[in-house]
C-alpha positions as CSV (number, residue, x, y, z in Angstrom):
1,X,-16.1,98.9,8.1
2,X,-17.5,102.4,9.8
3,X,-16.5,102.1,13.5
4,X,-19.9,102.6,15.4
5,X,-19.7,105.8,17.4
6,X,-20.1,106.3,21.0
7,X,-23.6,107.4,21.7
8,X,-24.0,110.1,23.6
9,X,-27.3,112.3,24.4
10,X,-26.0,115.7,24.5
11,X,-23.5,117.8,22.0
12,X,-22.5,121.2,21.7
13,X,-23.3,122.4,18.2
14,X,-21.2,125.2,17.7
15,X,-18.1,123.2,19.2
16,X,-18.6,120.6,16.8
17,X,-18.9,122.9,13.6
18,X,-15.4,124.5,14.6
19,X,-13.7,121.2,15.5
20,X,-14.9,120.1,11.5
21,X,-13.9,123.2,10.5
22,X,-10.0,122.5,11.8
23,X,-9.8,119.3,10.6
24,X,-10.4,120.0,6.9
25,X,-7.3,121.2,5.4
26,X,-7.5,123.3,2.1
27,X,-8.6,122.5,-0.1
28,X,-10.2,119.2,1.3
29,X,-12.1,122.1,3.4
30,X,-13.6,124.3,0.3
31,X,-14.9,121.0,-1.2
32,X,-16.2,119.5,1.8
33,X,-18.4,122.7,2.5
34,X,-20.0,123.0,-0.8
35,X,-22.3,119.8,-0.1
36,X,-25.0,119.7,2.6
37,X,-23.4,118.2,6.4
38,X,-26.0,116.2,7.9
39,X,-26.8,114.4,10.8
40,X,-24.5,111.1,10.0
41,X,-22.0,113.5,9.1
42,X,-21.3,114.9,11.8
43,X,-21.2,111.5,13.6
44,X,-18.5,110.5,11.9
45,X,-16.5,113.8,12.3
46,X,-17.2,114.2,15.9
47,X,-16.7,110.6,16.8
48,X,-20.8,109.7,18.4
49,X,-23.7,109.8,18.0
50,X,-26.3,112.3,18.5
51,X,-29.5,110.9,20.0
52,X,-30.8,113.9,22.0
53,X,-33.7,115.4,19.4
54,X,-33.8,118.9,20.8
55,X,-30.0,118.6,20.6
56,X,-29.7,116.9,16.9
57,X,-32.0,119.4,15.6
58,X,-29.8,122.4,16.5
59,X,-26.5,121.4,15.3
60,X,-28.1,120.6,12.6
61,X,-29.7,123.8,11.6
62,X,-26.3,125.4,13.2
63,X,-24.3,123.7,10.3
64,X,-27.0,124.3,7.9
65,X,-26.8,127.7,7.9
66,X,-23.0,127.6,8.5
67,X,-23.3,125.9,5.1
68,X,-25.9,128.1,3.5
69,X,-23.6,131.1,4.3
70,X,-20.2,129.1,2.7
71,X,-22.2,128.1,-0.1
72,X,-23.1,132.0,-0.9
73,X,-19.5,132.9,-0.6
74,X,-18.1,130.2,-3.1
75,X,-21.3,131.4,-5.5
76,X,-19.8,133.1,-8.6
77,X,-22.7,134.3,-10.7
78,X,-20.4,135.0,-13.8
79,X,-20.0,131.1,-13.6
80,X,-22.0,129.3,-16.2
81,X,-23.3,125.4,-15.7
82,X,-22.5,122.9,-18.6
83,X,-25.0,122.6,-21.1
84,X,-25.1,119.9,-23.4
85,X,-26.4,118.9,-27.0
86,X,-30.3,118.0,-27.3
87,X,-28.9,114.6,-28.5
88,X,-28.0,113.7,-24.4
89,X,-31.7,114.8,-23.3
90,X,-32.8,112.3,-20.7
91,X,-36.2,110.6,-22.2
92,X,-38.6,110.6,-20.8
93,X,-37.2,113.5,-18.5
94,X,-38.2,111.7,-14.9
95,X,-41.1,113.2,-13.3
96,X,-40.3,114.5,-9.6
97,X,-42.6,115.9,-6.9
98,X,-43.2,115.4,-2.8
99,X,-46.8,113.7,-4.4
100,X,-47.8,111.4,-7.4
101,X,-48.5,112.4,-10.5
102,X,-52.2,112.1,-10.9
103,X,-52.1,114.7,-8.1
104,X,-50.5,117.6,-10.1
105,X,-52.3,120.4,-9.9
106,X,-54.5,121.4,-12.7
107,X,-54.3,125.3,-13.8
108,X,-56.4,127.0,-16.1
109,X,-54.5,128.7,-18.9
110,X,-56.8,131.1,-19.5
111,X,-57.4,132.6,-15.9
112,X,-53.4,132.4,-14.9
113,X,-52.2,135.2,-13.5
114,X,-48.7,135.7,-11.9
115,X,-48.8,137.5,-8.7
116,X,-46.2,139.8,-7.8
117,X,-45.3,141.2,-4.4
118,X,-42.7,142.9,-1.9
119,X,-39.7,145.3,-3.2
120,X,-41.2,145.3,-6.8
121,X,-42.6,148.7,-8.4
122,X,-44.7,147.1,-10.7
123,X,-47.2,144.9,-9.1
124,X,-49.5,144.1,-12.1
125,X,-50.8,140.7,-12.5
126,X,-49.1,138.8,-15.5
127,X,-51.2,137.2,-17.9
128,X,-49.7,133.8,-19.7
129,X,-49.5,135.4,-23.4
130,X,-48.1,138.6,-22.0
131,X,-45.5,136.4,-20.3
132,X,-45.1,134.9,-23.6
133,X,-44.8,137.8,-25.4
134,X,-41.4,138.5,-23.9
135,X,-37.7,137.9,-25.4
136,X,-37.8,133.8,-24.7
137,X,-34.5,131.7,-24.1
138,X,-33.5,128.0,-23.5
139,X,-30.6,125.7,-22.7
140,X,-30.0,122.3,-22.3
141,X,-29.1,121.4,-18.9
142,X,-28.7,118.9,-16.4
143,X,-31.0,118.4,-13.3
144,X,-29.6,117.2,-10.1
145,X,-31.4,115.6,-7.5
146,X,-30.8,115.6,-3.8
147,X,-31.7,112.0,-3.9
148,X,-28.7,111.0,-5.9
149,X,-30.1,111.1,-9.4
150,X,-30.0,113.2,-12.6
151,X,-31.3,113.9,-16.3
152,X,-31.0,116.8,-18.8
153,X,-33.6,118.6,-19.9
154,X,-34.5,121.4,-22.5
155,X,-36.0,124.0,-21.2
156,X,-36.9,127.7,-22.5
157,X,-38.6,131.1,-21.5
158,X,-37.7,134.6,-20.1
159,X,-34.5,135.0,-18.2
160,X,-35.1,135.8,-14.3
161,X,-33.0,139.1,-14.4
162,X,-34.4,140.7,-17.6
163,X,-38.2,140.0,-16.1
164,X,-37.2,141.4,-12.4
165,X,-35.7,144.5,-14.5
166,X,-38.8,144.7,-16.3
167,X,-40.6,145.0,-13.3
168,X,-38.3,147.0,-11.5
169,X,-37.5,144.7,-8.4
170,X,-34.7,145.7,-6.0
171,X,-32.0,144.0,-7.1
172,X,-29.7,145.0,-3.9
173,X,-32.4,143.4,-2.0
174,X,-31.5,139.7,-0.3
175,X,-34.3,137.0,-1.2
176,X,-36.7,136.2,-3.9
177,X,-39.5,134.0,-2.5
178,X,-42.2,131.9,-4.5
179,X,-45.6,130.3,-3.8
180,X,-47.1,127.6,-6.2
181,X,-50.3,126.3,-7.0
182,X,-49.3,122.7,-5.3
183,X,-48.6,124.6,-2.1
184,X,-45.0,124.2,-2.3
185,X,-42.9,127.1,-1.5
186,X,-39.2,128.2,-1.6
187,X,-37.1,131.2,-2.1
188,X,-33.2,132.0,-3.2
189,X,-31.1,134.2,-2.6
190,X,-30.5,137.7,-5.2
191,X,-26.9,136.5,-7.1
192,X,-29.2,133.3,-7.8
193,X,-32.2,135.0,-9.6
194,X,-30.0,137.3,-11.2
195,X,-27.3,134.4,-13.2
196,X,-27.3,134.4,-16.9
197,X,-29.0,130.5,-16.9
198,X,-31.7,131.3,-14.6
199,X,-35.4,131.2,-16.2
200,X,-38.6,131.3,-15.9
201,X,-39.8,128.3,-18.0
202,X,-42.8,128.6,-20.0
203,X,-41.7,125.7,-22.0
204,X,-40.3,122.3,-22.1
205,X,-38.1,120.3,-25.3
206,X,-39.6,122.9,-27.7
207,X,-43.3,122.8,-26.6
208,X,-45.6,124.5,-24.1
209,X,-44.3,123.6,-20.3
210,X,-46.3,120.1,-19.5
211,X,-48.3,120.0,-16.3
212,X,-45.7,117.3,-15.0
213,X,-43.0,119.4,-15.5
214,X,-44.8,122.6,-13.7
215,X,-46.9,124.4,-16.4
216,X,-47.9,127.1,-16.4
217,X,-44.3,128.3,-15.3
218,X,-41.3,126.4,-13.3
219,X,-38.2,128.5,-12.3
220,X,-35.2,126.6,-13.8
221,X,-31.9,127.0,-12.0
222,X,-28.7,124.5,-13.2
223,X,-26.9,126.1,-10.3
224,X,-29.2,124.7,-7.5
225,X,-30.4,121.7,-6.9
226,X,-33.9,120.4,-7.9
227,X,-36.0,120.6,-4.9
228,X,-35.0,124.6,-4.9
229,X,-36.2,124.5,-8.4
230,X,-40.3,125.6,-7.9
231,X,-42.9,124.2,-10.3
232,X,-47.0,125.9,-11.0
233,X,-45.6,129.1,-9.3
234,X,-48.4,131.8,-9.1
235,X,-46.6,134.4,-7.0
236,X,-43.1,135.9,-7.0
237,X,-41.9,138.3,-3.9
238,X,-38.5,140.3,-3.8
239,X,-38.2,140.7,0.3
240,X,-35.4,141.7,2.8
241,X,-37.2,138.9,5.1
242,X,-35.6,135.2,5.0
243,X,-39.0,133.3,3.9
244,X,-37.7,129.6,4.5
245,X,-38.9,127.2,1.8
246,X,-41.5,123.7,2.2
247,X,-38.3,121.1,2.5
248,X,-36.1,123.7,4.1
249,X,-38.0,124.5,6.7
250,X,-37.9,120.5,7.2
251,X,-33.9,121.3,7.6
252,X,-32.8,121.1,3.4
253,X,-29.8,123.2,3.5
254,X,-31.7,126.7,2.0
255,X,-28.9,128.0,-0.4
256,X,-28.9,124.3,-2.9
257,X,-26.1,124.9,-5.1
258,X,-25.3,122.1,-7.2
């Protein structure tokens, strides 16, 4: 049984990140850091409870983006996620979205365009068969959930860093952000967009990309988790400016490695 802490109304967040820090040896410490610390977390490393709100929410964006910046240094973008055989695809792959799914957003194929913005020389709108029209990809991988749950899905299109070198984004820049037609929004960091297994989906199990899954486009990342994995995305950005994302500005740790 989990001894109930002492509660106590006020805490100071960067004294309890350190005191974490020094009680995780290595390499108890390394593993530790690459999941998400939350609230209940730190409650049981710091011995009570944190009731104070104004108080709760800074540690906690504190160790977030303590934990954003561990999570970048651990990234290594030469190393590949498992993929697996179509005969362990999850069917049917789950449906997953903040909404229901008579509330995904219908897009008209023919009027698509895909917005591009920020450090990014070529800012022309791109059509769905010229997007088609480029070198195409796919792998079978697994999707993990932050809620505790996965599947593996098949998914193909272009790979992320041939497209931004197409359009001649600044790759030494810091953030990629993206907007979608079910007003969700997100963004990841540069070594992200440019791994080997990062695409931009056009399709799903061999056919075009279903409205469930995100058509017209989804941006498919094995190394993140799913909520940093955007769906019905009608604008790109390359930016120096850190532009949040819909659950992590709700205090999601931003970085999402899997």
């Amino acid at each position: 049984m989990i001894k109930k802490p002492t509660r106590m109304t006020g805490i100071d967040g960067d004294a309890v990140v350190k005191q974490a820090a020094r009680r995780l040896e290595q390499p108890a410490r390394r593993l530790f850091l690459r999941s998400s610390l939350t609230l209940g977390g730190l409650s049981l490393l710091s011995g009570c409870a944190i009731v104070d709100e104004d108080s709760a929410e800074q540690v906690l964006m504190k160790v977030s983006r303590f934990n954003d910046r561990v999570q970048g240094w651990l990234f290594d973008p030469k190393l590949l996620a498992p993929t697996y055989p179509e005969s362990m695809i999850t069917r049917p792959f789950p449906f997953n979205a903040y909404y229901d799914e008579d509330e995904v957003p219908e897009i008209d194929a023919a009027s698509y365009r895909l917005e591009l913005g920020g450090l990014v020389a070529d800012k022309h709108a791109w059509t769905l068969p010229e997007l088609q029209a480029l070198p195409q990809t796919d792998q079978v991988t697994r999707h993990i959930c932050v809620e505790g749950w996965s599947a593996i899905g098949k998914w193909g299109g272009v790979r992320f860093s041939d497209f931004l070198s197409r359009v001649g984004a600044d790759t030494s820049a810091r953030y990629i952000g993206f907007k979608c037609a079910d007003d969700y929004y997100t963004s990841i960091d540069m070594p992200t967009a440019l791994h080997a297994q990062t695409l931009l989906t056009l399709t799903y199990d061999g056919r075009q990309l279903p409205p469930r899954y995100g058509f017209p486009m989804k941006l498919r990342m094995p190394t993140k988790l799913g909520y940093k994995n955007p769906k019905h995305i009608q604008a790109i950005f390359v930016t120096n400016t850190y532009p949040g994302g819909y659950w992590e500005d709700q205090g999601y740790n931003w970085f999402g490695g899997s």
